[in-house]
MIMARTOR-143818 format. One line per 5 residues: for each residue z, x, y of N, C-alpha, C. Coordinates in Angstrom, 2 decimals, padded with zeros to 5 digits. Each point is the difference from the previous one (the first is absolute). Example, Ala and Ser with C-alpha at 12.3 -4.5 7.8 and 13.67 -1.06 7.14 Angstrom:
007.80/013.19/-005.69/000.00/-000.89/001.19/000.00/000.90/001.20  -000.72/-000.35/001.05/000.06/000.82/001.19/000.73/-000.77/001.09;
//
This chain:
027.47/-015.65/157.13/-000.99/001.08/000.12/-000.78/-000.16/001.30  -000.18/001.08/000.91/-000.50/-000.10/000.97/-001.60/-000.21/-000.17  -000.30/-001.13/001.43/-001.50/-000.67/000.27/-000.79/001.23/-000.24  000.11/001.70/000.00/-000.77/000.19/000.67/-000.48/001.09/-000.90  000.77/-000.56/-001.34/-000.57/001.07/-001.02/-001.40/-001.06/-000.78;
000.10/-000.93/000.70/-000.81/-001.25/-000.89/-001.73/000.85/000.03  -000.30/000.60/000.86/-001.43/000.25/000.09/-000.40/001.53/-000.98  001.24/001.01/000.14/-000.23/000.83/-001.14/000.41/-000.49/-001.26  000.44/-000.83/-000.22/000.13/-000.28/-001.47/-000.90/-000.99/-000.47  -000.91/-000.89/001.16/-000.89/-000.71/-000.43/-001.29/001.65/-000.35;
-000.45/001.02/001.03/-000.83/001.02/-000.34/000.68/000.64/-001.25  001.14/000.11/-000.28/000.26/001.05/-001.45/-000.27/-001.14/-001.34  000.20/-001.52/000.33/-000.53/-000.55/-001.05/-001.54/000.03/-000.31  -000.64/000.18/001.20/-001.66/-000.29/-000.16/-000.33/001.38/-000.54  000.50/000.97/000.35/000.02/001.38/-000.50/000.15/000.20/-001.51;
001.24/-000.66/-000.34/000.66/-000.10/-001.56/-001.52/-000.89/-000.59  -000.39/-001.03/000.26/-000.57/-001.11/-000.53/-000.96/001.15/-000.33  -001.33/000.79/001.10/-001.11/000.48/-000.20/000.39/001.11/-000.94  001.42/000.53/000.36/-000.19/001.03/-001.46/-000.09/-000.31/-001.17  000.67/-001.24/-000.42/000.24/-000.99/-001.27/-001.77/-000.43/-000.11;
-000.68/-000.36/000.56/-000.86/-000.42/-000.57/-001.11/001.47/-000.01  000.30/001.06/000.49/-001.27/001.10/-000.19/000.16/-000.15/-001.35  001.63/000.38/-000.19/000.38/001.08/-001.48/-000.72/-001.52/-001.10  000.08/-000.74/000.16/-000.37/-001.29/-000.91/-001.59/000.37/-000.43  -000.33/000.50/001.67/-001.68/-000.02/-000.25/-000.13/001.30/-000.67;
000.80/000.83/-000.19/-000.64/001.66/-000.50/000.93/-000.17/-001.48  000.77/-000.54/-000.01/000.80/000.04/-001.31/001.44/001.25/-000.17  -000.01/000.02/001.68/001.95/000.93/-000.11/000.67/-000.77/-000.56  000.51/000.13/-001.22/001.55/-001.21/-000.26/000.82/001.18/000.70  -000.03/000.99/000.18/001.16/000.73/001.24/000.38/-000.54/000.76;
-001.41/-000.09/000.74/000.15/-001.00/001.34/000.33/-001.17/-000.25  -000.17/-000.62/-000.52/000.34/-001.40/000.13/001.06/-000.38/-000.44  001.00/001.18/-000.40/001.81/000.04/-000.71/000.34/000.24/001.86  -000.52/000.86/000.91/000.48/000.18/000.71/-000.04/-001.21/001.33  -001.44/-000.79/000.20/-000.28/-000.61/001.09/000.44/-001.65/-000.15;
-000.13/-000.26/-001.80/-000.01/-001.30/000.20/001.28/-000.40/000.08  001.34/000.51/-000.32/001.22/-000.46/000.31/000.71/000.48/001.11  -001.30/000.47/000.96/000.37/-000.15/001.29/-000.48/-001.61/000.66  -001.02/-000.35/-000.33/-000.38/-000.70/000.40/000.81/-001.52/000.45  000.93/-000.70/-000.44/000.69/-000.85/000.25/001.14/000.10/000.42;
000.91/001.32/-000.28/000.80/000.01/001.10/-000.40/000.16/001.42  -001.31/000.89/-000.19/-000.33/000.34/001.60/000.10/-001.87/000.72  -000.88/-000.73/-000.72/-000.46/-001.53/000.52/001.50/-000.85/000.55  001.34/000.04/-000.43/001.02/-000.53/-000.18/000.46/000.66/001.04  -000.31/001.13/000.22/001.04/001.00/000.80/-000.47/-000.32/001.36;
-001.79/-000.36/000.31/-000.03/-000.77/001.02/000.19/-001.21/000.33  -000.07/-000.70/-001.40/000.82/-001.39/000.49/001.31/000.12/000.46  000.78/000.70/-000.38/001.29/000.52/000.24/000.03/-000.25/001.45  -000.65/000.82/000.31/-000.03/000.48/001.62/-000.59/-000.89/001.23  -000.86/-000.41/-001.51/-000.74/-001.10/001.61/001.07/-001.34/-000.11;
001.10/000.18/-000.27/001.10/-001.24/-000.36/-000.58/-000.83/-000.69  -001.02/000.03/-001.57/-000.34/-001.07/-000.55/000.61/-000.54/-000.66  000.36/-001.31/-001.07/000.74/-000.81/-000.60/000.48/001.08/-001.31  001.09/-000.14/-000.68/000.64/000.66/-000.89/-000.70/-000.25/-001.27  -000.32/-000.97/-000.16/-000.81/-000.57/-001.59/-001.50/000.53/000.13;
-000.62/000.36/001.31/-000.96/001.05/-000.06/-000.04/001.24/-000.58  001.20/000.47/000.23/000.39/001.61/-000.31/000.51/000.02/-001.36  000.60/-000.93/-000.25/000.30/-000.38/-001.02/-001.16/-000.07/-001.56  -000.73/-000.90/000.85/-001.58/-000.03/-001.02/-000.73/001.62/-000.26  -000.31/000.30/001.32/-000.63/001.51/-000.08/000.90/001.12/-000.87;
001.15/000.11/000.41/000.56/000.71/-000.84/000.31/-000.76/-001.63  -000.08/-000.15/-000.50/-000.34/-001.02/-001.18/-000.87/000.24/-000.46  -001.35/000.18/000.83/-001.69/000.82/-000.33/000.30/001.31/-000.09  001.24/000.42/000.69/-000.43/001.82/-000.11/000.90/-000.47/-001.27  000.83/-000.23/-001.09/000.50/-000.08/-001.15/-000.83/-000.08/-000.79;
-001.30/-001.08/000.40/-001.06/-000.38/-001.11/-000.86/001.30/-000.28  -000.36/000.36/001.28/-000.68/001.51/000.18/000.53/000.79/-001.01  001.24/000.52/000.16/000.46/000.87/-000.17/-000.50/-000.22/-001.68  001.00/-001.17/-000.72/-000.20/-000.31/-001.32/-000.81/000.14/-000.58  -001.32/-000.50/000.54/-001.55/000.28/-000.21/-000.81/001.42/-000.53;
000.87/001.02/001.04/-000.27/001.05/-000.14/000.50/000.64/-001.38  000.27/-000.47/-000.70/001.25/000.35/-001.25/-000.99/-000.40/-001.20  -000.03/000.96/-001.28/-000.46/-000.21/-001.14/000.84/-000.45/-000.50  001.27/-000.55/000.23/001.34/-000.03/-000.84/000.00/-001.56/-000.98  000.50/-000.04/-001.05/000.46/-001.39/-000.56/000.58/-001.24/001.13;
-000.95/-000.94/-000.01/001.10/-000.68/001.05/-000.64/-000.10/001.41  -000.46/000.86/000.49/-000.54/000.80/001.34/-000.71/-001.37/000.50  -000.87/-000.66/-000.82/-001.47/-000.60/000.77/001.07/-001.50/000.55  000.86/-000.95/-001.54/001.20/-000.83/000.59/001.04/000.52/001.06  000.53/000.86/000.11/000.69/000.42/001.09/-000.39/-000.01/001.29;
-001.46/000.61/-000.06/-000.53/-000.29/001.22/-000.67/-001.36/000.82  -000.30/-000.70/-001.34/-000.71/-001.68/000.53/001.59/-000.35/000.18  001.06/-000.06/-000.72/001.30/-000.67/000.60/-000.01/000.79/001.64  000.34/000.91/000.58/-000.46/000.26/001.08/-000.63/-001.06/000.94  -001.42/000.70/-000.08/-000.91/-001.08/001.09/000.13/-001.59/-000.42;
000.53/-000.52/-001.13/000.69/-001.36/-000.04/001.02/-000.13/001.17  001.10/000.39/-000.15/001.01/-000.14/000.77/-000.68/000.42/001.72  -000.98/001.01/000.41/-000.28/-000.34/000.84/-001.17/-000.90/000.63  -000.41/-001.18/-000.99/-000.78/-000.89/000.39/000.95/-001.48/000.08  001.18/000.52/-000.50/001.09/-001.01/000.28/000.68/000.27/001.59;
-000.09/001.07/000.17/000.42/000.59/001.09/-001.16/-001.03/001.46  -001.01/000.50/-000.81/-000.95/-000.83/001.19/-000.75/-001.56/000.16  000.52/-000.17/-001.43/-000.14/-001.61/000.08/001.60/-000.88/000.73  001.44/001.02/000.06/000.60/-000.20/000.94/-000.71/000.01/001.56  -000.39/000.81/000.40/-000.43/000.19/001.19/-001.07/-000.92/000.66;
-000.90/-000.35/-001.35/-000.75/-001.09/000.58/000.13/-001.91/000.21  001.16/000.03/-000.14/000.87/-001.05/-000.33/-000.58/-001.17/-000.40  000.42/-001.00/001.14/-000.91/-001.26/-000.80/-001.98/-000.79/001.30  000.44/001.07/000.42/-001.37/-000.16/000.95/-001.28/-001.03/-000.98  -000.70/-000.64/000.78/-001.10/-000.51/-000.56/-001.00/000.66/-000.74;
-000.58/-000.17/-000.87/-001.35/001.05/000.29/-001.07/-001.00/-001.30  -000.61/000.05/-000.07/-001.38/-000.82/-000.35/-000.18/-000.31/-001.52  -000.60/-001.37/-000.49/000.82/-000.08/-001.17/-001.62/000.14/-000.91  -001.24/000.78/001.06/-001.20/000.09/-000.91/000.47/001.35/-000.64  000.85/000.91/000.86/000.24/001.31/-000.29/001.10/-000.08/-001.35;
000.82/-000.99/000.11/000.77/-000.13/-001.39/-000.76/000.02/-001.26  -001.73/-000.84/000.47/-000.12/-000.34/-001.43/-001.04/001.39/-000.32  -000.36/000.53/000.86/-000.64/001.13/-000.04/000.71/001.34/-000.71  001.19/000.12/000.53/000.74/000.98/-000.45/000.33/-000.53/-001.75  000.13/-000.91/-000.21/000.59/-000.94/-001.31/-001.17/000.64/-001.13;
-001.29/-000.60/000.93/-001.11/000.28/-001.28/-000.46/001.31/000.02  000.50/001.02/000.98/000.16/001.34/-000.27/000.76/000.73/-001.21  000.92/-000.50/000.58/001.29/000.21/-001.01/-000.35/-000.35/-001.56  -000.59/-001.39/-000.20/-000.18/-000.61/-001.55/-001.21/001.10/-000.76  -001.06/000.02/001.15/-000.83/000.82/-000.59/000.08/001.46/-000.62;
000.91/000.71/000.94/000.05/001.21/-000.10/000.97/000.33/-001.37  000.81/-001.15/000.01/001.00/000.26/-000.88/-000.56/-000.09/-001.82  -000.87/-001.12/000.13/-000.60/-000.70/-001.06/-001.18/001.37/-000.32  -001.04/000.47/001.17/-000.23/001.14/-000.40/000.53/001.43/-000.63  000.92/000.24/000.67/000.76/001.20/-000.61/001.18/-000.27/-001.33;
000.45/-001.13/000.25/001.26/-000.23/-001.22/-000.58/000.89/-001.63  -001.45/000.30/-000.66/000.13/000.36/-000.88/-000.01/001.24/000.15  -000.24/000.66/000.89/000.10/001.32/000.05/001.52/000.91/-000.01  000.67/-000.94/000.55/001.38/000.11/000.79/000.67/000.72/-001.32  000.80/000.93/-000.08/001.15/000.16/-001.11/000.74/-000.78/-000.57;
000.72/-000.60/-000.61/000.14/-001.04/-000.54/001.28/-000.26/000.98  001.23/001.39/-000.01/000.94/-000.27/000.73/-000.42/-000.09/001.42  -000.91/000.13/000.54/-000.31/000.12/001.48/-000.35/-001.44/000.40  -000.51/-000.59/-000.68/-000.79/-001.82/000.49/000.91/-000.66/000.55  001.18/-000.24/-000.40/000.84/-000.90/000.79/000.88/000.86/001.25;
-000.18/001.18/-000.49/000.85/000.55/001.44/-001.20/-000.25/001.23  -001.27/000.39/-000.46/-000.94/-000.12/000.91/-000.36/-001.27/000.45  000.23/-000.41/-000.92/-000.70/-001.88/000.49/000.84/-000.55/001.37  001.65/000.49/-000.68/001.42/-000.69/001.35/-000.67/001.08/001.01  -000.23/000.98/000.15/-000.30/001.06/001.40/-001.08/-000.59/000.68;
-001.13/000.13/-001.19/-001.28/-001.02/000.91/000.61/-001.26/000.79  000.37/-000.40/-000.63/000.25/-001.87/000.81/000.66/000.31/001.45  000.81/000.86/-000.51/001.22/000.82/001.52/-000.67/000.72/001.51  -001.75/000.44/-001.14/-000.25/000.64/000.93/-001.02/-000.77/000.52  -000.53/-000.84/-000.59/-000.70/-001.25/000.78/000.48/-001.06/001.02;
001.30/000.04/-000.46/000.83/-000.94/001.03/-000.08/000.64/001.43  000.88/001.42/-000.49/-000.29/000.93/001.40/-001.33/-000.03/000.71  -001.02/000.19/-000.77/-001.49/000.14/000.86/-000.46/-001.38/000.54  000.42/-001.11/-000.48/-000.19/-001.19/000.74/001.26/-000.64/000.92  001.05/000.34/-000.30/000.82/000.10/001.18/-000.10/000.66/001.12;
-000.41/001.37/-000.32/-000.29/000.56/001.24/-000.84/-000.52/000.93  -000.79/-000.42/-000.38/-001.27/-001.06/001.12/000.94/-000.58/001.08  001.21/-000.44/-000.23/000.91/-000.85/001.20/000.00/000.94/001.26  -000.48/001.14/-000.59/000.64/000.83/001.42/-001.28/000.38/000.98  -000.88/000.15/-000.71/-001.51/-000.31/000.57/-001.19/001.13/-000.59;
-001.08/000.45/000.46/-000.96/000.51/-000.88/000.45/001.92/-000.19  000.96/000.63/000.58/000.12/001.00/-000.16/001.30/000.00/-001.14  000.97/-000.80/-000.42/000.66/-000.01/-000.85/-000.69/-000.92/-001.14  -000.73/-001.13/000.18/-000.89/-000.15/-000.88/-000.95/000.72/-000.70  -000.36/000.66/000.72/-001.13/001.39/-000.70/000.96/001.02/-001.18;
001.05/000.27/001.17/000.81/000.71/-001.06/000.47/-000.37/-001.29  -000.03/-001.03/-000.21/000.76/-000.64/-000.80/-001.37/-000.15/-001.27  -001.24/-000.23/000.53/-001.09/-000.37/-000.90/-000.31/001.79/-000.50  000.29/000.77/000.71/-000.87/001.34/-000.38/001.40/000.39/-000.92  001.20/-000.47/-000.07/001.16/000.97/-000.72/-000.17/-000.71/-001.53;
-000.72/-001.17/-000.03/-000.35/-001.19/-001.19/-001.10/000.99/-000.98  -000.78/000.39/001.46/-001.13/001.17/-000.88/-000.02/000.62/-000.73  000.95/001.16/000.89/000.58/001.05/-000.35/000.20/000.35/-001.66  001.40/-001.07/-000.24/000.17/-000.32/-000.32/-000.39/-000.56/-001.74  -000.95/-000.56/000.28/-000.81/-000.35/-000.83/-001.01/000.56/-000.47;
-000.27/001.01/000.19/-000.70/001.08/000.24/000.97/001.05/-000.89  001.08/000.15/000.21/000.80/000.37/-001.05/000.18/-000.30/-001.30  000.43/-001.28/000.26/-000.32/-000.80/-001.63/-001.40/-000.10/-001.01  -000.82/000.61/000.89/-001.22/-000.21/-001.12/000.03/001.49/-000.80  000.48/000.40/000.55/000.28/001.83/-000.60/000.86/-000.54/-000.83;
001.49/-000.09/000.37/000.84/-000.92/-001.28/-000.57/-000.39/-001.08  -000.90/-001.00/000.27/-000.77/-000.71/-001.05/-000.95/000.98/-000.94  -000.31/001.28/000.78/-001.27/000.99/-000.65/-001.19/-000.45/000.42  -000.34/-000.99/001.14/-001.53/-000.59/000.48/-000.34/001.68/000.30  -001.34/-000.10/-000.11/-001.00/001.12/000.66/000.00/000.03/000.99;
000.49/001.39/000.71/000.37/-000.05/001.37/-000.59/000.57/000.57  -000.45/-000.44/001.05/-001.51/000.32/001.13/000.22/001.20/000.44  -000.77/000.66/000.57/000.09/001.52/001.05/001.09/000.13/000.86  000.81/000.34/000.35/001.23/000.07/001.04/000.85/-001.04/-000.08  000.20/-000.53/-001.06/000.98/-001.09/-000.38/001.27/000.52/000.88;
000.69/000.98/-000.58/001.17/000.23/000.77/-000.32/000.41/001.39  -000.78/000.44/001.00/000.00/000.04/000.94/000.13/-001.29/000.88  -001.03/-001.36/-000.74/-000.03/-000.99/000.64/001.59/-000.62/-000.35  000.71/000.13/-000.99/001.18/-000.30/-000.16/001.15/000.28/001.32  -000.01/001.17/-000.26/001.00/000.70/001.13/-000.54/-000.52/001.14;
-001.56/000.31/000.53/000.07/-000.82/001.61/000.19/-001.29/000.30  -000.23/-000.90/-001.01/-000.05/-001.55/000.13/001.61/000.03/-000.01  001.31/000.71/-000.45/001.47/000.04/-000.11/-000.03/-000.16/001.44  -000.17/001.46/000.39/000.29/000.75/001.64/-000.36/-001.17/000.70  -001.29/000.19/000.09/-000.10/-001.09/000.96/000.62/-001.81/-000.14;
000.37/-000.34/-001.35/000.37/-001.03/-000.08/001.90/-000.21/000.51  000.56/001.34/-000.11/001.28/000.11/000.85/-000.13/000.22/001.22  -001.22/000.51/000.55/000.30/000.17/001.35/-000.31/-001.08/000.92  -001.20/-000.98/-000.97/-000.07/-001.17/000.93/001.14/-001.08/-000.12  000.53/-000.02/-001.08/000.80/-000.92/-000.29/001.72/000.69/001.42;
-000.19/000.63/000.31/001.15/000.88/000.75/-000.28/-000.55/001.30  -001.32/000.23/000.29/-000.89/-000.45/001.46/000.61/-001.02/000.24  -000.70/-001.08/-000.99/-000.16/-001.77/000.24/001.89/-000.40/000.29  000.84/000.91/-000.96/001.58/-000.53/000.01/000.25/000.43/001.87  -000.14/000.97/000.32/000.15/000.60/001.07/-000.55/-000.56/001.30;
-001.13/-000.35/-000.45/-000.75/-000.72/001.26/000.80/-001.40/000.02  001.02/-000.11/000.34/000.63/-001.35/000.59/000.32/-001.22/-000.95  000.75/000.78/-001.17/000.60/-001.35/-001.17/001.00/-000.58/000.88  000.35/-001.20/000.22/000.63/-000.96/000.60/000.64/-000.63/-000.61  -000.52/-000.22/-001.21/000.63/-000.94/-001.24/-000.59/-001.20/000.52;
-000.99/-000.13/000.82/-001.16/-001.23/000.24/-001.45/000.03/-000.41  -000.56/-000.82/-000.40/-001.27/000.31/-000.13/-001.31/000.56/000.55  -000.65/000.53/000.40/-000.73/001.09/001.11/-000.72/-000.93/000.89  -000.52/-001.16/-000.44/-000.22/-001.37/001.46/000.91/000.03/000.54  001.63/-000.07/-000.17/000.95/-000.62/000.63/000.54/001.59/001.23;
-000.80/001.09/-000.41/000.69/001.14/000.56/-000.60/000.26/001.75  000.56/000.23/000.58/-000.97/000.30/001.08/-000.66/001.28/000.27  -001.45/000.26/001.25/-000.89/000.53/-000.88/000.32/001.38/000.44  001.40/000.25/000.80/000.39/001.61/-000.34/000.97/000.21/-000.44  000.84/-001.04/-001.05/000.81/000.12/-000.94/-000.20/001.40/-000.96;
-000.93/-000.07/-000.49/-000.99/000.95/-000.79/-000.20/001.37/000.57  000.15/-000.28/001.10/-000.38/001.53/000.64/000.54/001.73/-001.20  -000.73/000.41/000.50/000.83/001.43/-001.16/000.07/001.10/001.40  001.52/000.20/-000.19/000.48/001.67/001.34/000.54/000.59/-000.73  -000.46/001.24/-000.35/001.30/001.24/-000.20/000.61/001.08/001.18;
//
């Protein structure tokens, strides 16, 4: 795919993203059948282009599956779609390979994980707890793996944990604050787009000390 579609398809994603989150804020489910499963192919289609790694595109499109699923009242719909963004946090814990990254953040993410889980487990459906429990752990790995690559794929990785989780308390039936789903959907967006950044800005398959300091550079 040519370099030089990379900058309109980065503007038709930011385009897609702001329509996805108006209709969130006004309550179109129209809109949001139409914008949000634009949203991750658009992201892939510039990785595409900007020649990014295959298990990138791979992951994102994986999110537009989860998306898509999400969107569905159907039997089945909510597992279909966490198998999804599973497979693409496998996708990106490939990508972040075995880089260093800090072992206060392991135990941080750990007692995230114990808490949140130990909080919500009674709420959870009965069949949902263990599918959710293996996704959580999957998706904690991802958000503290990502740190190897440095604070813009680290961020991503902590805000998609949010997200995320932020989902599951609805699952559970917690009382859900004013714009729950709005903060849902933007903490997603933005948690794929940084996590896209940080892969892009100069993965080496070294650790970001070892990179030099315009390794990183970002050109489209």
């Amino acid at each position: 795919m040519s370099r030089r579609l990379t900058k309109p398809l980065l503007v038709a994603f930011a385009l897609a993203a702001v329509g996805e989150l108006v209709c969130v804020a006004v309550g179109s489910r129209t809109g949001q059948l139409v914008a949000k499963p634009l949203l991750m192919p658009l992201l892939a289609a510039y990785v595409a282009a900007r020649g990014g790694p295959r298990p990138l595109v791979a992951a994102l499109l994986l999110g537009w599956g989860g998306d898509v699923f999400l969107l569905s009242s159907a039997d089945g719909a909510f597992l279909a779609g966490m198998g999804c963004f599973a497979a693409g946090h496998l996708c990106y814990l490939a990508l972040f390979g075995r880089a260093r990254t800090r072992a206060d953040l392991a135990v941080g993410y750990g007692l995230v994980l114990v808490v949140t889980l130990a909080l919500l487990w009674p709420g959870l459906p009965a069949q949902l707890r263990v599918p959710v429990a293996a996704y959580s752990l999957l998706l904690a790995a991802m958000a503290y793996r990502a740190t190897a690559l440095g604070p813009l794929a680290g961020a991503g990785g902590a805000l998609f944990l949010l997200s995320d989780t932020l989902i599951a308390t609805g699952v559970a039936e917690w009382p859900r604050p004013p714009g729950a789903d709005l903060w849902i959907m933007l903490t997603y967006v933005a948690a794929q787009a940084l996590l896209t950044a940080g892969v892009l800005r100069g993965r080496t398959g070294a650790p970001p000390a070892a990179r030099s300091p315009t390794a990183g550079a970002v050109h489209d």
